[in-house]
N, C-alpha and C positions, 0 to 999 in steps of 0.2 A: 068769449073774449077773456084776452088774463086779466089778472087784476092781482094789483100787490098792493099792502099796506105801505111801504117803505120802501119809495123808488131809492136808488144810490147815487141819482145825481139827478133831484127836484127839488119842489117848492113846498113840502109838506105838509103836501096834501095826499092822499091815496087815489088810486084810480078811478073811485068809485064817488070822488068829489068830497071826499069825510075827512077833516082834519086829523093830522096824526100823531099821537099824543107825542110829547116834550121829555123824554126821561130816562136819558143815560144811556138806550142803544139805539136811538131813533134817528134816524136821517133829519139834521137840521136844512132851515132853510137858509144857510149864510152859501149864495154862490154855487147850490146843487150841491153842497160838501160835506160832508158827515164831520160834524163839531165832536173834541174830546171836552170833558167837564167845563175845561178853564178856555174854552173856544178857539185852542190852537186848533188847525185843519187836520184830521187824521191820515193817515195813511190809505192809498188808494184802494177800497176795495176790489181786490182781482185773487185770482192763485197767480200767484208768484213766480217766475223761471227760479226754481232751487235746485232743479235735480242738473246736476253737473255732471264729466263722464263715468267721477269714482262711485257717485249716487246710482246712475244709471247700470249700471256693472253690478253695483248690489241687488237690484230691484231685479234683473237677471235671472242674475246665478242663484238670489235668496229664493227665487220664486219657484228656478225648476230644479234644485237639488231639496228633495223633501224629505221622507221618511222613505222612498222607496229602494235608492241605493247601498242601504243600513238594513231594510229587513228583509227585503224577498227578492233578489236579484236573479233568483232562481228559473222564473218563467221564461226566459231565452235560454238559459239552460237544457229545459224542461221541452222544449218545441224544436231546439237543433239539433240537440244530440250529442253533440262533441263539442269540447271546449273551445277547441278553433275558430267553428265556426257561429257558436255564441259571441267570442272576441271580435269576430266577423261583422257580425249583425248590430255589435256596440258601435262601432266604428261607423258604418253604415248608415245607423240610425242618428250616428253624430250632423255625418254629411246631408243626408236630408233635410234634419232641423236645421242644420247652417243654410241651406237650401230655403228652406221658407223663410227663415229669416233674415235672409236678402231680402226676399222677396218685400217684405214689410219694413226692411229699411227705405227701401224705393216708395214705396206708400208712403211712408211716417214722413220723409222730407217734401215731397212733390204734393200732400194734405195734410196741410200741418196744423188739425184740426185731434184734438185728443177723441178717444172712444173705441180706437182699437176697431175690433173685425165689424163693429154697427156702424162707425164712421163709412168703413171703409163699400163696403155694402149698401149704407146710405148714397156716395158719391156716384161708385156705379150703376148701382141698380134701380134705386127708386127707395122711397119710402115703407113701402108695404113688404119688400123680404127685410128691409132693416127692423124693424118694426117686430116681424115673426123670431128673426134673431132676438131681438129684448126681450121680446116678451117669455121664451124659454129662454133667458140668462135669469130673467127675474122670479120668473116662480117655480123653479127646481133647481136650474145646473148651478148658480152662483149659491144658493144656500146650502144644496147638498155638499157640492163639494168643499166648501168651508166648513162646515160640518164634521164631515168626515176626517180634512187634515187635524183638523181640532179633537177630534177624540182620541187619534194617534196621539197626540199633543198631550191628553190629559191622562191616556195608559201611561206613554215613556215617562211621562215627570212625577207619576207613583211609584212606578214600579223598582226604582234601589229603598225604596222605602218598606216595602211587601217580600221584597226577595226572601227565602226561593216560593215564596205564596203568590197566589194571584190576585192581582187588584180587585175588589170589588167593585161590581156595573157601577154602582149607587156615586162610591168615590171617585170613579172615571167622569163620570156625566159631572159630577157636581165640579172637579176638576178644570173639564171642557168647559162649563160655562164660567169659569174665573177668567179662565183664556181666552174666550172670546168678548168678554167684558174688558177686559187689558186692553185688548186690541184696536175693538172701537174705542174705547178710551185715549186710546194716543193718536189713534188717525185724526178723531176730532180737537185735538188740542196743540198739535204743532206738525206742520208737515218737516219742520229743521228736524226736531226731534224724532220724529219718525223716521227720515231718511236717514239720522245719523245711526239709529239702533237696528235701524235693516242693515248698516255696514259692519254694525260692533258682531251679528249672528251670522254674516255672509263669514265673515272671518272665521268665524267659531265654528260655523259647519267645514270650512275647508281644512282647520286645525283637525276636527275629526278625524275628515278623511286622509288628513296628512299622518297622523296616530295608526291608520289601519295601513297606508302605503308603506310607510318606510320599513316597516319589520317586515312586512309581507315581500316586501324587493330583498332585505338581506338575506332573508330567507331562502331567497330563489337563488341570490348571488353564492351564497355558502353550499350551493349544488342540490337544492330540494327541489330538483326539476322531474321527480318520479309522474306526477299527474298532469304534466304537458307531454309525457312520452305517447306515441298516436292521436297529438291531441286531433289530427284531421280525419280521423276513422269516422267515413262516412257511411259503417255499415247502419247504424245507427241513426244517419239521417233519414228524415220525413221529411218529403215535400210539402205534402196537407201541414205540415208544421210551421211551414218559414213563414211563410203568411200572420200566423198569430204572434209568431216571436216580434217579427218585426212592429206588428200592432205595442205588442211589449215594451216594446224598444222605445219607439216615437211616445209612447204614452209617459216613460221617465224623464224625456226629454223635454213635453211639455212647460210653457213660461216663456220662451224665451219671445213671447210676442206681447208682455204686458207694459214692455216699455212705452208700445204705442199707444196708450190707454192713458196716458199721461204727456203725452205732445208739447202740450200748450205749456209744462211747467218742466222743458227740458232748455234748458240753457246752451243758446245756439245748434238746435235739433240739426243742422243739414251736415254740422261734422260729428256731434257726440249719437246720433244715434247708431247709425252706422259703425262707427267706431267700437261702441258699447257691445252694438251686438257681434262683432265679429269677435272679440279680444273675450266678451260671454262665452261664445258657443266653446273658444277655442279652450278655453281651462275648464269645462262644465267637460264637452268631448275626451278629453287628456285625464280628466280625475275619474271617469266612471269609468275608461279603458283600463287604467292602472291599479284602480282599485278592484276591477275584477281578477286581475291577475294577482293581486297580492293574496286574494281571497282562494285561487287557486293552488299559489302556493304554498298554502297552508293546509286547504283541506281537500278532498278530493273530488271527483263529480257527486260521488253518492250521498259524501258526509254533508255536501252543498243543497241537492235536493229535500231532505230528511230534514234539515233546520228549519226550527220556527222564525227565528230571526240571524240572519248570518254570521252580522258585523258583532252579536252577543256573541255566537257560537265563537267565530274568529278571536274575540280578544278572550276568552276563557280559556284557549288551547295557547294564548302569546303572550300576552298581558296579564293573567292569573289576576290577583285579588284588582288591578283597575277596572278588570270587566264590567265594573259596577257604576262606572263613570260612562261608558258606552249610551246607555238608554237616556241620562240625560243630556247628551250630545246630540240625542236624536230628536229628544222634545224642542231643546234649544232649535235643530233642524226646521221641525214642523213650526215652531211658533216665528222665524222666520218668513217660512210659507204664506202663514196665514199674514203677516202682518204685509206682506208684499203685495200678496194677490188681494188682501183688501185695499189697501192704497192704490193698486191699480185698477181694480172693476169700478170702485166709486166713481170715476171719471168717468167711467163708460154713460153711469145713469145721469149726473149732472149733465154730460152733453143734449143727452137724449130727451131730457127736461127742455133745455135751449132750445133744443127742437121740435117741441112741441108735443113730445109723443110720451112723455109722463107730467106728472102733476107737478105746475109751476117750482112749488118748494125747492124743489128737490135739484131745481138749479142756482139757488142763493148760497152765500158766504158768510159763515162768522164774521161779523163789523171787527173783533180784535184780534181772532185768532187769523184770521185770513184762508179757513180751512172749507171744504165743503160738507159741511156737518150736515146735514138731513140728507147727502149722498150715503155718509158716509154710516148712518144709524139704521137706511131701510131696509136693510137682511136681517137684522137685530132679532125680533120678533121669530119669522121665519126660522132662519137656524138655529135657534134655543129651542123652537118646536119640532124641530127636525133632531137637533139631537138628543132630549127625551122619549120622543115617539116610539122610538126604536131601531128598525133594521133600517137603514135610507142605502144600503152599499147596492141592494138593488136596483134602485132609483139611479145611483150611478151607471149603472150596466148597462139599464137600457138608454141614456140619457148622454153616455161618453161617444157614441158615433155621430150624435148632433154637431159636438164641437170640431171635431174632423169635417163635417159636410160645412160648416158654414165658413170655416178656415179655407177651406177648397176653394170656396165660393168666391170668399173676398181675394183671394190672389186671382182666380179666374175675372176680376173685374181690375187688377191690373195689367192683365193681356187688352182685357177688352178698352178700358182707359187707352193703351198704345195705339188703338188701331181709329177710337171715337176724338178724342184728345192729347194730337199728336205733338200740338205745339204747346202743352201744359208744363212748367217749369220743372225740370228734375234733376237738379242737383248731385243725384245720387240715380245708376241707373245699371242694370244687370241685364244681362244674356236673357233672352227670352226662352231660352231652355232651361234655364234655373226653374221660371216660377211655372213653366212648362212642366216637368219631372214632377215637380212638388204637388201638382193639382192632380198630376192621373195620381200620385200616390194615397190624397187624400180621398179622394174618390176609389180607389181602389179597397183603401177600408173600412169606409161606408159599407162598399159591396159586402165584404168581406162579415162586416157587421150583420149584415141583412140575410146571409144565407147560414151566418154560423148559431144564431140566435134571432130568428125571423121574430120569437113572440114578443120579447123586451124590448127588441129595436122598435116591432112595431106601436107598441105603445107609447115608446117615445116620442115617435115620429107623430103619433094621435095626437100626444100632446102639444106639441108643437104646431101641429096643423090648426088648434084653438088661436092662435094669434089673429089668423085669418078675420075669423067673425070679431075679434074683438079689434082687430085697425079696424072694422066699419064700423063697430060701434060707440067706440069710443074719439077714435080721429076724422073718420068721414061724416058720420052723421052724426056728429054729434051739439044736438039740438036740447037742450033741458029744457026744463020746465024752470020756469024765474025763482019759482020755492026751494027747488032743488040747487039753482044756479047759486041762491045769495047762500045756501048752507054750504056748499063748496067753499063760496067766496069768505064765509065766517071762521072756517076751518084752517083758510089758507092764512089768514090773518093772524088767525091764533096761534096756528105753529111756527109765523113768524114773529112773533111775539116772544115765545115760549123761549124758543132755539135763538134768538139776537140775531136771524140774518138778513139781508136784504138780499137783490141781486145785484151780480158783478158790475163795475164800471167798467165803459168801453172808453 
């Protein structure tokens, strides 16, 4: 049974029949209402609708334009063979992700329940695959990957500092964890604030990219069209190649579904999310096409392959001494990233709290901030350990075909919604060949995962398969022992206590 110390709309008492103290964050008894000092009524505890369409749009574009169209743009490159048909597969990879993000526009309005692919999976399928999803979001892919944009995050914003030296690990790490101390820092202290500095670095990264387009198009306009000449020589191409490029592709594209992770705090969802996500994909699509080509008209396929980081190489041969502004354009980039994708997973675990399938806390509310603070702190731990430890990109490797397979999944449970719950409200409603294409795609590179790299995937998949035994043991059977139960119940009390929250009013 749950049990809270500070219901948000009681008699102040706690559930457990214990009176609950009296002192500045505590749910008074005046009318179920949480008293401020001088006994004016506070403000409702809830998360708020703030995210609006210009909000929505940042949360977007901030989340899937990261560090990777700045440093290594090379791997479609590198698997096509020819320029063309890299620009190809840009393009491509655009319409696909627009592709699935229909898809989940149709989802985000017809359940308009925040949590993203666990909601979504929760509504079709049951508890028990929603459940194996959480549970690998929670103990690898959410921290690693945070993790890892964070240490890009804490190279780029050294490195004009070390040039032409390289950063020491020591000062990246110590870097990285400033950065992700920032981060939770601001999710937990104003979601205005938050959204509003996800707009100030959406802008900043497209400044960027706008720095590396325009010289790279005059470039092209003034006749430096030498490295598009045969750009379709397909002697060059590999078929055993398109396959990975396009994994390539879909993998930079990534984000554009963290809107729906955030539902409940989108303001009038059945027009802005839709909206968001199409006018997203369509400038995120438009700036990595362009910027590849501007990148082509500067330097060639070989001098593109052969870079460590492109968008440096490119402004050193354009820009001359700004090239030095480049890298922290690119942290600015990632610290974006990071600040998006944490603003959006935290909703995933708050939901999934509500629902029963994590620890009470962690679906309560700052009484003043109106934030999800214990959502928003529980990778804290985790990815500080993850980014010390050492190498976690392999943990990536094997652990990145999960998010494809369950992505698959949750659009393959709006076919199935169409055909179970026909007369379910949807607002918002697509071609069944949309989320159709999009599911054999996903599943395609799963496959694709599985036969190119059987040993990582398989261990991923290992680990993931641990969810299993852990929804019975901790949601089906889960039976305590009363000593064990009231040390839970002591716990739960004290980090609400600790952290000021209660849970939401309905």
């Amino acid at each position: 049974m749950k049990k809270t110390l500070f219901p948000s709309g009681g008699d102040g008492v706690a559930s457990n029949g214990q009176s609950c103290p009296q002192n500045g964050t505590e749910a008074a008894a005046a009318n179920g209402k949480l008293l401020e000092d001088d006994g004016a009524p506070k403000a409702k505890v809830e998360l708020h609708k703030k995210v609006t369409l210009l909000r929505g749009i940042s949360i977007i574009i901030g989340t899937i334009i990261g560090a990777g169209i700045f440093i290594s743009p090379k791997g479609i490159l590198a698997n096509t063979g020819s320029v063309g048909m890299s620009l190809v597969v840009w393009i491509l990879c655009g319409i696909l992700s627009l592709f699935g993000a229909l898809s989940y526009a149709e989802l985000g309005t017809c359940i308009t329940k925040s949590g993203g692919h666990y909601t979504y999976i929760l509504e079709a399928f049951g508890p028990q695959m929603a459940f194996i999803r959480l549970w690998a979001d929670l103990i690898a892919i959410r921290p690693a990957g945070l993790a890892v944009i964070s240490l890009a995050f804490g190279q780029y914003i050294l490195q004009p500092l070390f040039m032409p030296c390289g950063v020491p690990l020591i000062a990246i790490k110590l870097a990285t964890a400033i950065g992700i101390t920032s981060v939770m820092y601001l999710n937990s202290m104003s979601v205005t604030w938050t959204a509003r500095i996800q707009i100030f670095l959406t802008f900043s990264k497209l400044l960027a990219i706008a720095i590396i387009i325009v010289p790279g198009l005059y470039q092209l306009f003034k006749g430096e069209t030498r490295n598009f000449e045969n750009a379709f020589d397909m002697s060059a191409v590999k078929l055993s190649g398109l396959p990975l490029a396009f994994y390539s592709g879909m993998y930079a594209y990534a984000g554009w579904f963290y809107l729906n992770f955030v539902t409940e705090e989108v303001d009038n969802p059945e027009r802005t999310v839709p909206l968001a996500i199409c006018i997203s994909m369509a400038i995120v699509t438009s700036c990595y096409v362009l910027t590849n080509v501007a990148y082509y008209a500067v330097m060639s396929a070989e001098e593109l392959l052969a870079s460590p980081a492109v968008a440096v190489t490119f402004a050193e041969k354009v820009l001359g001494n700004f090239s030095y502004a480049v890298p922290v354009f690119v942290a600015m980039s990632c610290y974006g990233s990071m600040n998006g994708g944490l603003f959006a997973f935290s909703r995933m675990f708050f939901v999934a709290s509500r629902e029963g399938h994590l620890p009470e806390v962690l679906s309560m509310i700052h009484v003043r901030r109106h934030t999800p603070l214990p959502a928003v702190i529980v990778l804290y731990p985790m990815t500080i350990l993850q980014v010390f430890a050492g190498d976690i990109y392999s943990l990536l490797n094997f652990m990145s075909f999960l998010r494809w397979l369950f992505i698959g999944v949750a659009v393959m449970g709006l076919i199935y919604l169409r055909y179970t719950q026909p007369d379910l409200h949807r607002p918002f409603k697509v071609p069944l060949f949309i989320p159709a294409i999009f599911c054999l795609t996903c599943f395609f590179m799963v496959f694709l995962s599985l036969y190119s790299d059987p040993v990582n995937t398989g261990i991923g998949f290992a680990i993931s398969l641990t969810g299993v035994p852990a929804y019975y043991i901790f949601i089906v059977f889960d039976r305590r022992p009363k000593c064990v139960q009231r040390a839970l119940d002591s716990i739960n009390r004290f980090l609400q206590i600790l952290l000021e929250v209660v849970p939401a009013e309905h």
